[in-house]
C-alpha positions in Angstrom: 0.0 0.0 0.0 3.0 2.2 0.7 4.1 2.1 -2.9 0.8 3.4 -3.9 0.7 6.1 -1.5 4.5 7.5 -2.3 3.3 7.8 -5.8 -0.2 9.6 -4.7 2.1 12.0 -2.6 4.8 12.5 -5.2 2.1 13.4 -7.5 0.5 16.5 -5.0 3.5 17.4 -3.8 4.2 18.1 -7.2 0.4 19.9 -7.6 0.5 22.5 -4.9 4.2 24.0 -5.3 2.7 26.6 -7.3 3.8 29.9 -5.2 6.4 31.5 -7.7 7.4 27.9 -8.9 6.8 24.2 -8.9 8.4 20.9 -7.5 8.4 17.6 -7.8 8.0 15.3 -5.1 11.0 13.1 -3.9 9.3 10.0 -6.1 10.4 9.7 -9.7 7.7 8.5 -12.3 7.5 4.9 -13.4 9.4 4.3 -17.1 6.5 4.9 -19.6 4.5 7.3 -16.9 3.9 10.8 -16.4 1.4 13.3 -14.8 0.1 16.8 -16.2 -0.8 19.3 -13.6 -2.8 22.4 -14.2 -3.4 25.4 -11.9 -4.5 28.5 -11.5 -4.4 30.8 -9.1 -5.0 34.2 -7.3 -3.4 36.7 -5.3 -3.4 40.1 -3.6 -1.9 42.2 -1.5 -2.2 45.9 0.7 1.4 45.3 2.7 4.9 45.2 1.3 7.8 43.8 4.1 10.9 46.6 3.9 14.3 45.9 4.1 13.6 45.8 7.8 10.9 43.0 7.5 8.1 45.2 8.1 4.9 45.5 7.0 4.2 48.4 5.3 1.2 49.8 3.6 1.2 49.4 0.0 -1.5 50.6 -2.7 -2.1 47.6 -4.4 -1.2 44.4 -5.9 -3.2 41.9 -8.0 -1.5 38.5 -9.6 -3.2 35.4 -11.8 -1.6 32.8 -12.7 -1.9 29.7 -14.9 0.8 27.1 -14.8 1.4 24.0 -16.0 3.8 21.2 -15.0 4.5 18.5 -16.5 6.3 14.7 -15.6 7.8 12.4 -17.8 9.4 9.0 -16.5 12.4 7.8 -18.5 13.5 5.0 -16.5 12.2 4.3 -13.0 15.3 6.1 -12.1 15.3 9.4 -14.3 12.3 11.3 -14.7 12.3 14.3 -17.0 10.6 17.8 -15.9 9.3 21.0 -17.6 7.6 23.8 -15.8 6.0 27.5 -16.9 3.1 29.5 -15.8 1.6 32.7 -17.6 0.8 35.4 -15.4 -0.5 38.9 -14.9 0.8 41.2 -12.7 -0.3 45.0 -11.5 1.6 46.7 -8.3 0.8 49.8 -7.1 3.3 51.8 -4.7 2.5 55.8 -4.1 3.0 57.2 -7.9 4.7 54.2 -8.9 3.0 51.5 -11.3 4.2 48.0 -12.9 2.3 45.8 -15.6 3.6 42.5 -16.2 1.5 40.1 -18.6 3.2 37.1 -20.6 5.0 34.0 -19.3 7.1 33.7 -16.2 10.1 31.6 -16.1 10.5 28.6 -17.5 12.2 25.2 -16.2 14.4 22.2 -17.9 14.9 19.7 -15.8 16.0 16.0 -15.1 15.4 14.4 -11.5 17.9 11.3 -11.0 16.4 8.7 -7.5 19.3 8.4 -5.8 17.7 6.0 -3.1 13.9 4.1 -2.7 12.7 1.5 -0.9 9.2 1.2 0.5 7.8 4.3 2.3 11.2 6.3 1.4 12.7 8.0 -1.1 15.6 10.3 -2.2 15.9 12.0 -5.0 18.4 14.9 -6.9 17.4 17.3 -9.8 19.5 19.2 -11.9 17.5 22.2 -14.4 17.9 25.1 -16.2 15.7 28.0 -15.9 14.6 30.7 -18.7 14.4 33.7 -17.2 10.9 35.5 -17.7 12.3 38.7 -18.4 10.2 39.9 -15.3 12.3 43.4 -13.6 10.4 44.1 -11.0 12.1 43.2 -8.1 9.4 43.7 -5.2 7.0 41.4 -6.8 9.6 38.8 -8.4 12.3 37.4 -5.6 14.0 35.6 -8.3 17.0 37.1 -9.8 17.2 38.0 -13.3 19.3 36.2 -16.2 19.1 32.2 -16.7 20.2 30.5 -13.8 21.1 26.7 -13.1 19.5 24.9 -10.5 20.4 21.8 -8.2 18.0 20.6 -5.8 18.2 17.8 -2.8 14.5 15.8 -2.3 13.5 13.5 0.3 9.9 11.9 1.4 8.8 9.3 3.4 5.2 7.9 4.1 3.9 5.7 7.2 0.7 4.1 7.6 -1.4 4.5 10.7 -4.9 3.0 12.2 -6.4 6.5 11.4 -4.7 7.1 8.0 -1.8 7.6 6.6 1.1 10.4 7.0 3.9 11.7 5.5 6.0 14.6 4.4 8.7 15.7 1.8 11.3 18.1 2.2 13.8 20.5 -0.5 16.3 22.2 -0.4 17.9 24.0 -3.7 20.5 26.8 -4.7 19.8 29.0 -8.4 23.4 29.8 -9.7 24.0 31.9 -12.8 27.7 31.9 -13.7 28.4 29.3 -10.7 30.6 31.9 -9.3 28.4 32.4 -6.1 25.2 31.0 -5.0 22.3 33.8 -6.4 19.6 31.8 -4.4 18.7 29.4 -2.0 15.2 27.7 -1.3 13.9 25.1 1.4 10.0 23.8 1.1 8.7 21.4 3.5 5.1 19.5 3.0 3.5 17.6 5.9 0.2 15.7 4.6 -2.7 13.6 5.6 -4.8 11.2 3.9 -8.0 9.9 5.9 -9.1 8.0 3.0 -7.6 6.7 -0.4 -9.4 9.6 -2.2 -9.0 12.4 0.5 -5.7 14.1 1.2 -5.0 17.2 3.4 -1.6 19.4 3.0 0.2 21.9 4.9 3.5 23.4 2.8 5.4 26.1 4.1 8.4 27.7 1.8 11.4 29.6 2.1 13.3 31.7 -0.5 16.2 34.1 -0.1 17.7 35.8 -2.9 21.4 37.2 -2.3 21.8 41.0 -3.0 23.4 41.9 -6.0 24.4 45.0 -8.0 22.6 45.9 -11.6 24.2 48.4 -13.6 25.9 50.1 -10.8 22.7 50.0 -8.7 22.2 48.0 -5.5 19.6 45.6 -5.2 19.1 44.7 -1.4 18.4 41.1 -0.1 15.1 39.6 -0.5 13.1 37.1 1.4 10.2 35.2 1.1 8.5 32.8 3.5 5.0 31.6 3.1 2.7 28.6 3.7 -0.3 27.1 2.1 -2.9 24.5 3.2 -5.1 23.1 0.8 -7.4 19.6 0.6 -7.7 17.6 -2.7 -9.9 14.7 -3.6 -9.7 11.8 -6.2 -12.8 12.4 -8.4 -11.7 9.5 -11.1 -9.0 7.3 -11.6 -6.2 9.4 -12.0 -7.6 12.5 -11.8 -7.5 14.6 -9.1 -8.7 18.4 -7.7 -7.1 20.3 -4.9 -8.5 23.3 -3.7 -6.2 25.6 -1.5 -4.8 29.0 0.2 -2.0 30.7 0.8 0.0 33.9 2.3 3.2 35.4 2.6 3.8 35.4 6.3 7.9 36.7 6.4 9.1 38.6 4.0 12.2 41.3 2.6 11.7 43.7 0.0 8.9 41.3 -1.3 5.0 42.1 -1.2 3.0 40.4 1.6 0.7 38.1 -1.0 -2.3 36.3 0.1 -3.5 34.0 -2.3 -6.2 30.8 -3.3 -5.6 28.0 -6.1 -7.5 25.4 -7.8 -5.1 22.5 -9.4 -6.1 19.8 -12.0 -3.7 16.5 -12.4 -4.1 14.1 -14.8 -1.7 11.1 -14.5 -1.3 8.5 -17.7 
């Protein structure tokens, strides 16, 4: 039953990892498989966090999103990745404004199991990232310029007598010309599933982007943390619908987003 459940969890993981980007689970897909998520989402804001993590007052901000992500196994060891959203984006701050509307950035990217047995698995991915040409650096905590990414996955799952648990946990640097690190993540999802159709997520995320200098300008330190909870249920064989919420709790020089999603998977 536990093999069944790893690949139920690697799929959601997957599914809700939709605030700024999305992530596998630690489970590759089986040769031959794959899953296509879909999502859409949300968000606002009235606060922006300063460079001395406070909230301030901010005029407005407005986001949707649609994303898809999509999981291709190769072997039952290699499992390739690809991952882009459109969005639209208005921010409001005193007299200044910012428009955003086309794609957001766009991953490449190979996950290798490193380790599996039943109820556990580790996992690496390596990926390269487009960047989506978005400037605007208090609604967009990722630098700018294409970047390479190497990320670290682990889950494990454990039945109980009242259902069964488990949780998956990442860790990543973003590198652009491998001279220093640019960015480093850390995501962490603890979920429950009472039934075999119902399943019930927490996810909390953590993102720091190292300050850089553009063009002789400084651009300070950002930070990002924010959790999301979020229930989905199995309405057909493989097909699944989550219905969620988020919000930036944390932040640097990033606006304080609050945010609700509806996800789609389809796994073949």
């Amino acid at each position: 039953m536990l093999g069944d459940n790893a690949k139920f969890l690697g799929f959601f993981v997957g599914a809700l990892m939709t605030h700024e980007l999305a992530f596998s689970g630690a489970w590759n897909q089986r040769a031959g498989e794959g899953q296509v998520i879909s999502t859409s989402s949300w968000a606002h804001a009235s606060q922006i966090f300063d460079d001395d993590y406070k909230a301030v007052p901010l005029r407005g901000f407005t986001k949707t999103e649609t994303r898809i992500y999509i999981e291709q196994g190769v072997t039952d060891w290699l499992t390739l990745v690809g991952n882009t959203g459109f969005q639209t984006l208005n921010f409001r701050d005193g007299d200044s404004r910012f428009d955003f509307d086309g794609l957001d950035d766009i991953e490449i990217g190979a996950q290798i199991g490193t380790y599996s047995r039943e109820g556990l698995a580790t996992s690496i991915r390596l990926s390269y990232i487009v960047d989506s040409q978005l400037d605007n650096r208090a609604i967009d905590i990722l630098p700018g310029g294409d970047q390479f990414e190497a990320r670290a996955l682990i889950g494990q799952s454990r039945e109980t007598l009242l259902g069964d648990i488990f949780y998956d946990a990442q860790i990543a640097v973003r590198s652009e010309d491998f001279d220093k690190v640019d960015q480093t993540q850390a995501a962490l999802t603890v979920g429950y599933k009472p039934t075999h159709r119902w399943l019930i997520m927490g996810q909390s995320y953590a993102i720091v982007s190292a300050e850089e200098f553009v063009d002789g300008f400084r651009v300070p330190e950002q930070m990002d943390v924010s959790s999301h909870l979020s229930i989905a249920r199995q309405y057909r064989p493989g097909r699944y619908i989550q219905l969620g919420a988020g919000q930036t709790f944390l932040g640097r020089n990033i606006v304080k987003e609050r945010s609700v999603f509806i996800g789609l998977w389809t796994e073949y």
